[in-house]
C-alpha positions as CSV (number, residue, x, y, z in Angstrom):
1,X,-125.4,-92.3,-41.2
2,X,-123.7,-90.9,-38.2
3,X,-123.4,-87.8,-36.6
4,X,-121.3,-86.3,-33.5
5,X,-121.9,-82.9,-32.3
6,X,-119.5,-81.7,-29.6
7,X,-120.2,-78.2,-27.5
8,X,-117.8,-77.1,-24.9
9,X,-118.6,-76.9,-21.7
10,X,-116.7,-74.8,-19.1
11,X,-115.3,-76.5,-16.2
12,X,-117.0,-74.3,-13.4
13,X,-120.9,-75.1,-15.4
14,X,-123.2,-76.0,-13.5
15,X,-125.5,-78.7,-14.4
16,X,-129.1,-77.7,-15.1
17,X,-131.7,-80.4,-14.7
18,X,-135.5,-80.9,-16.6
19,X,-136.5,-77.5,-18.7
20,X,-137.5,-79.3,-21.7
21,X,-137.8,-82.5,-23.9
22,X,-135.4,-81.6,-26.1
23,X,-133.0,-84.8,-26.1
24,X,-135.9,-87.0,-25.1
25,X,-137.6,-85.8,-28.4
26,X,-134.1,-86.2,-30.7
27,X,-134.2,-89.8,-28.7
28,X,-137.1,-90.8,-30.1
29,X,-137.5,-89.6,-33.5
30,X,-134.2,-91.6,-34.0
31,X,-135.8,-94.8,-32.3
32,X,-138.4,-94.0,-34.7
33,X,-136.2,-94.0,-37.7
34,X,-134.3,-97.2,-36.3
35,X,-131.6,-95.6,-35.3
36,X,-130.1,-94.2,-31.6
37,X,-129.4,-91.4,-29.9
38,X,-126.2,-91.1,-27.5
39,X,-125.9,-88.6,-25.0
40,X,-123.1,-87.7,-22.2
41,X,-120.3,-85.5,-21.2
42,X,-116.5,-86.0,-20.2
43,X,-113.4,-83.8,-20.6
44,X,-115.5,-80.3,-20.5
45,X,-117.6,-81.3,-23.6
46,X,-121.1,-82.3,-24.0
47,X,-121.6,-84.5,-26.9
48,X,-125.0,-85.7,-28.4
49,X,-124.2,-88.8,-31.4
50,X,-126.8,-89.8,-33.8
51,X,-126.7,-92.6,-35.8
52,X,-129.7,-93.6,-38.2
53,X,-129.9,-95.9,-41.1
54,X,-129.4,-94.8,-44.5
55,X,-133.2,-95.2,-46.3
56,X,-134.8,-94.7,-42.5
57,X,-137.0,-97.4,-40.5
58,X,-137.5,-100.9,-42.3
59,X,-140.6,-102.7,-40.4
């Protein structure tokens, strides 16, 4: 399965750094699951993309 989620981001933002473990957090449970986690931004968007296998992690 994958996911994209796409927020708008206005040109003028300005980028905040640390506050949380948010995407570190999503990054790992999808590790966990065998799948990734994608982050960046480009064109005024920020974009997080998830992809994890279908039936989760297979040791």
């Amino acid at each position: 399965m994958e996911m994209t989620v796409l927020n708008g981001v206005p040109a003028d933002a300005v980028r905040r750094h640390g506050g949380g473990h948010g995407l570190i957090g999503m990054r790992e449970r999808a590790t966990l699951m065998g799948g990734s986690l994608d982050v960046d931004r480009a064109e005024n968007a920020f974009r997080v993309r998830a992809r994890i296998p279908c039936g989760g992690h297979r040791p």
